[in-house]
C-alpha positions as CSV (number, residue, x, y, z in Angstrom):
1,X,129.9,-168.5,150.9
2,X,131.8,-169.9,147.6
3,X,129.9,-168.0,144.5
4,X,128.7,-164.7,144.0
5,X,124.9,-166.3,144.7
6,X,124.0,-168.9,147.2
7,X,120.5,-170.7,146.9
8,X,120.1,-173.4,149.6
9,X,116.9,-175.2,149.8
10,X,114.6,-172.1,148.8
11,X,110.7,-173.0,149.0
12,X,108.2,-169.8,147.9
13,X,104.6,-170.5,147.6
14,X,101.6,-168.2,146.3
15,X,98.5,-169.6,147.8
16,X,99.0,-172.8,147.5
17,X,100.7,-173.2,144.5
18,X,104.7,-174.0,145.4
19,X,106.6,-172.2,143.3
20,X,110.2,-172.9,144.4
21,X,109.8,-176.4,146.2
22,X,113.4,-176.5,147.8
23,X,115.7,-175.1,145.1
24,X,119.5,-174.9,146.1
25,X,122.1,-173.6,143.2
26,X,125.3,-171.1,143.0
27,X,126.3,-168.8,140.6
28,X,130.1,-167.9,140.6
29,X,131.3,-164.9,139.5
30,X,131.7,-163.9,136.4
31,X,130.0,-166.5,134.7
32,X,127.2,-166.7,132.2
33,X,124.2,-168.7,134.0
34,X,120.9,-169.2,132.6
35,X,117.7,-170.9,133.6
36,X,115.7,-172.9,131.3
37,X,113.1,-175.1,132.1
38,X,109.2,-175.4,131.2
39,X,106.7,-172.5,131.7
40,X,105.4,-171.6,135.6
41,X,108.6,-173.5,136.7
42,X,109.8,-170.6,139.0
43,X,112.9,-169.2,136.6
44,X,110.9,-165.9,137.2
45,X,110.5,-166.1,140.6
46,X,114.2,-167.1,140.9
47,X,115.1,-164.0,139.7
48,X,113.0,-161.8,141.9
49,X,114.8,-164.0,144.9
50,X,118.0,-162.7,143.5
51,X,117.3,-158.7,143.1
52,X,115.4,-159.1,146.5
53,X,112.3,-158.4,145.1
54,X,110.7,-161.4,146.9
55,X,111.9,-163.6,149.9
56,X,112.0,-167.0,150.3
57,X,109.4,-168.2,153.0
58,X,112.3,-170.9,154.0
59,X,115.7,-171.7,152.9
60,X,118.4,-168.8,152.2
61,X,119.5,-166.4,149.4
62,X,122.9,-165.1,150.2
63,X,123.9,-162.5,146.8
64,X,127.3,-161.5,147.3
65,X,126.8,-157.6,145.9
66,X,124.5,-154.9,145.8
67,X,125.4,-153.7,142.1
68,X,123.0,-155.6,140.4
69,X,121.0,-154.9,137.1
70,X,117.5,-156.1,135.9
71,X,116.7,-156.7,132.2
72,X,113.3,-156.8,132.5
73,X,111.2,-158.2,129.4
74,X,109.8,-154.8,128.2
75,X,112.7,-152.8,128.7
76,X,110.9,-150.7,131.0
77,X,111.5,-147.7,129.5
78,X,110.0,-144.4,130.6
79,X,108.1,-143.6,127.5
80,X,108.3,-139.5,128.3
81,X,111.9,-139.7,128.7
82,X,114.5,-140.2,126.0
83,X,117.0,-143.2,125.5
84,X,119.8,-140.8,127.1
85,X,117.4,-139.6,130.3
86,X,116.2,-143.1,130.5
87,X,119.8,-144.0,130.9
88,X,121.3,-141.2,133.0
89,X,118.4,-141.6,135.2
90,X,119.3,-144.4,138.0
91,X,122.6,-142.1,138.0
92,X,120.4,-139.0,139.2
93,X,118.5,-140.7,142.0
94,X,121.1,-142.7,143.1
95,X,124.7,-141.1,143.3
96,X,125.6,-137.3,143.8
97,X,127.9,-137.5,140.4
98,X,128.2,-134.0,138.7
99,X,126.0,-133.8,135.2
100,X,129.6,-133.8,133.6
101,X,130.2,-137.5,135.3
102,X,127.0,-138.4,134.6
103,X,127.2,-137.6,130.7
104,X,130.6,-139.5,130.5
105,X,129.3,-142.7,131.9
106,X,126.1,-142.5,129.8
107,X,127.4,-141.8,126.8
108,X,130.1,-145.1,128.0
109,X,127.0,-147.1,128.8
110,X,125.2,-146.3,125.2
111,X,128.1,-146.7,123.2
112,X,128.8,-150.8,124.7
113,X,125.3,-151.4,123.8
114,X,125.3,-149.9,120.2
115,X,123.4,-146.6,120.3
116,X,125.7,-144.0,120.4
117,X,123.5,-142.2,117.9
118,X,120.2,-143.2,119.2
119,X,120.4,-140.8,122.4
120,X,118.2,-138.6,121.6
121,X,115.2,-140.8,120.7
122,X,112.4,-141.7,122.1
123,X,111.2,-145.0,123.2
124,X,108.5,-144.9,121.0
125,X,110.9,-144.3,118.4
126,X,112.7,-147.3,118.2
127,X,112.9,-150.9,117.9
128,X,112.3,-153.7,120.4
129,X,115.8,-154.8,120.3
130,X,117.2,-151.4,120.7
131,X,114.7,-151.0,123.6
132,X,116.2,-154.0,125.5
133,X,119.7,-152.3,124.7
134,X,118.4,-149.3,126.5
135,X,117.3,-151.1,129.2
136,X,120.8,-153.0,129.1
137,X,122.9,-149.4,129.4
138,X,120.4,-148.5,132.0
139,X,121.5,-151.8,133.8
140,X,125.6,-151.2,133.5
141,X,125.7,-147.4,133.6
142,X,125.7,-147.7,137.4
143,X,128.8,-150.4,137.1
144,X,126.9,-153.2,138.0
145,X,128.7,-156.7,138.9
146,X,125.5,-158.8,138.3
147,X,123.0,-158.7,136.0
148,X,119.6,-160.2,136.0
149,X,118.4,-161.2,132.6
150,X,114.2,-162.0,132.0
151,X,113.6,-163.4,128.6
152,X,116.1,-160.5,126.7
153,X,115.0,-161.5,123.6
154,X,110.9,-162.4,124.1
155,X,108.9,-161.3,121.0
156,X,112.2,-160.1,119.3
157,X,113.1,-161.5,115.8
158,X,116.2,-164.4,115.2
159,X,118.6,-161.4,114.1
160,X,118.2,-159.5,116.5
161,X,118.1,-161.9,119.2
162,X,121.2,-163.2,118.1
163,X,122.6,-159.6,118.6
164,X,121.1,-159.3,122.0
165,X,122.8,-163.0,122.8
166,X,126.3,-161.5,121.5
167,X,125.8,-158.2,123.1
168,X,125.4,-160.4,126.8
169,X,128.6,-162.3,126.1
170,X,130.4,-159.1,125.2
171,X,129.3,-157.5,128.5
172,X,130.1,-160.4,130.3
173,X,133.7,-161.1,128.7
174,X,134.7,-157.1,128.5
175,X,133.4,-156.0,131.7
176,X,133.5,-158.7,133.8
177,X,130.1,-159.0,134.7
178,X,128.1,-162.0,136.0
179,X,125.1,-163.0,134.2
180,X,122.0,-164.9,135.2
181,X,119.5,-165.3,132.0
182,X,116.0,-166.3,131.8
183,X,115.3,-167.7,128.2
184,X,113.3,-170.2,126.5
185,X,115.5,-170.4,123.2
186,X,117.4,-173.7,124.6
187,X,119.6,-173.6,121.3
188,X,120.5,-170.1,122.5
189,X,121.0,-170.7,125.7
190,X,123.8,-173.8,124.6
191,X,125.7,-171.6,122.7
192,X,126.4,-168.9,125.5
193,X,125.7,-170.6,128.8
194,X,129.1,-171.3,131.0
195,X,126.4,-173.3,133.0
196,X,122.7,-174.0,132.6
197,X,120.1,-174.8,135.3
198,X,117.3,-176.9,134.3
199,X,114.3,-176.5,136.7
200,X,111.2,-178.3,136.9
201,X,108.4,-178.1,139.4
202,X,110.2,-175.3,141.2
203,X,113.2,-177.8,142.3
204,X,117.0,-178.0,140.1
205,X,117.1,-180.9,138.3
206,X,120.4,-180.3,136.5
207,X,123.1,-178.2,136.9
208,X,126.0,-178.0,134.7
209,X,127.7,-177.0,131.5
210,X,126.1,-177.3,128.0
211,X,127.8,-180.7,126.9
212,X,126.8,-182.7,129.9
213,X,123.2,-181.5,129.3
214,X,123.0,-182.7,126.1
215,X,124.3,-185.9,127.2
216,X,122.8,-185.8,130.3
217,X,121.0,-189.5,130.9
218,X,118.4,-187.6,133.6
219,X,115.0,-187.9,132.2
220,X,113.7,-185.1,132.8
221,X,117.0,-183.3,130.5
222,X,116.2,-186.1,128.3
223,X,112.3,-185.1,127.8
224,X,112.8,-181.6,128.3
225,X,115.9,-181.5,125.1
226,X,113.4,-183.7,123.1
227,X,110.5,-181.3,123.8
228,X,112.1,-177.9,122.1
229,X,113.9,-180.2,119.6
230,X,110.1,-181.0,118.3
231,X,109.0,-177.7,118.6
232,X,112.4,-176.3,116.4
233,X,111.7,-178.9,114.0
C-alpha cells in the first residue's frame, strides 16, 4: 500500500442509481486532498467509504489508520452539551484518560481552533463558523492523523470561510495531519488543495495539483472550470 488511503476500482450503488462507478484514487499522507466535482457525483459517498461508514459492493478501500476525524456539515453538536463537553466528550467514551488529561487536551484542542474563551457556551450560543470549529476540536482532540472534511464551510459567509480554509491548512501544516475536503468553492479549493480530485458520474476524471487543473486540456476539467467561473461571475 503506497498512501495513507487506497481506492481501487470502488463501485457503490443505491438501487440502481451507481454512485461510485469504479473510482480508484490515493491520498498520501499528510497532504491536503479535496474533491470537487458536480452535485450527486459521489464526493459524499467517498467520504463515508473512507470513515467506514459504507462499503464498497466491489473494488477495495485500504485506509492506513484508525485515528480519523469527521467534519460533518452541521457540526453536529450536542445541543444540551457545551462547546467544552461537546469536545471532551469522544475522550470520555473512548480512552480511560483521567479528567485532569482530559481537560489538558481539550483546552489544547479549543485553543488550535480559536475558542479558548468560548468553552463554556452553548451551541445555540454561537456562530456557524465557530460551530464547525467545535466540531474541528472535537475531530483532533483525540490526535487524529486523518481528517474527513464535508462541505466545512456550506451556508457560512466569505470571511469566515476564509478562516475555516486557513484554520485546515494550519491543522494540516502544524500537526501534521492529512486532509480530505469536500467543497464546492473551486476558487477555495485551488488555493489550499496539495491535490484535487475531480469526479464525475461517480468515476475520477482528474487527479492532480491545482496548476495542471487549470490547464488541464480534459473536457470535462475544461467544462467543469468554465461552469463555476460563470456562476462566480
Amino acid at each position: 500500500m503506497k498512501g495513507l488511503i487506497e481506492f481501487e476500482n470502488v463501485t457503490k450503488r443505491f438501487g440502481d442509481a451507481a454512485v461510485l462507478n469504479g473510482m480508484s484514487f490515493s491520498v498520501e499522507k499528510g497532504e491536503i486532498f479535496v474533491l470537487v466535482g458536480p452535485s450527486g457525483t459521489g464526493k459524499s459517498v467517498t467520504l463515508k467509504h473512507i470513515v467506514g461508514l459504507l462499503e464498497p459492493d466491489s473494488g477495495t478501500v485500504e485506509v492506513a489508520t484508525d485515528r480519523i476525524g469527521y467534519l460533518f456539515q452541521s457540526g453536529a453538536l450536542l445541543a444540551w452539551m457545551t462547546v467544552w463537553d461537546n469536545v471532551a466528550l469522544p475522550l470520555r467514551e473512548t480512552t480511560r484518560l483521567s479528567e485532569a488529561e482530559i481537560a489538558a487536551k481539550v483546552d489544547a484542542a479549543l485553543e488550535a481552533v480559536g475558542l479558548s474563551d468560548d468553552g463554556e457556551k452553548y451551541p445555540a450560543e454561537i456562530s456557524g463558523g465557530m460551530q464547525k470549529r467545535a466540531g474541528l476540536a472535537r475531530s483532533i482532540v483525540c490526535d487524529a492523523e486523518l481528517i474527513l472534511y464535508d462541505e466545512p464551510t456550506s451556508g457560512l459567509d466569505p470571511v469566515t470561510s476564509l478562516a475555516i480554509n486557513r484554520l485546515i491548512v494550519r491543522l494540516n501544516r502544524t500537526r501534521g495531519i492529512t486532509s480530505v475536503v469536500v467543497t464546492h468553492d473551486l476558487a477555495a479549493a485551488l488555493s489550499f488543495a496539495d491535490r484535487l480530485l475531480l469526479i464525475c458520474a461517480g468515476k475520477a476524471v482528474f487527479c492532480g495539483a491545482p496548476h495542471d487543473f487549470l490547464v488541464s486540456e480534459n473536457e470535462m476539467v475544461r467544462s467543469f472550470v468554465a461552469a463555476m467561473k460563470g456562476e462566480t461571475e
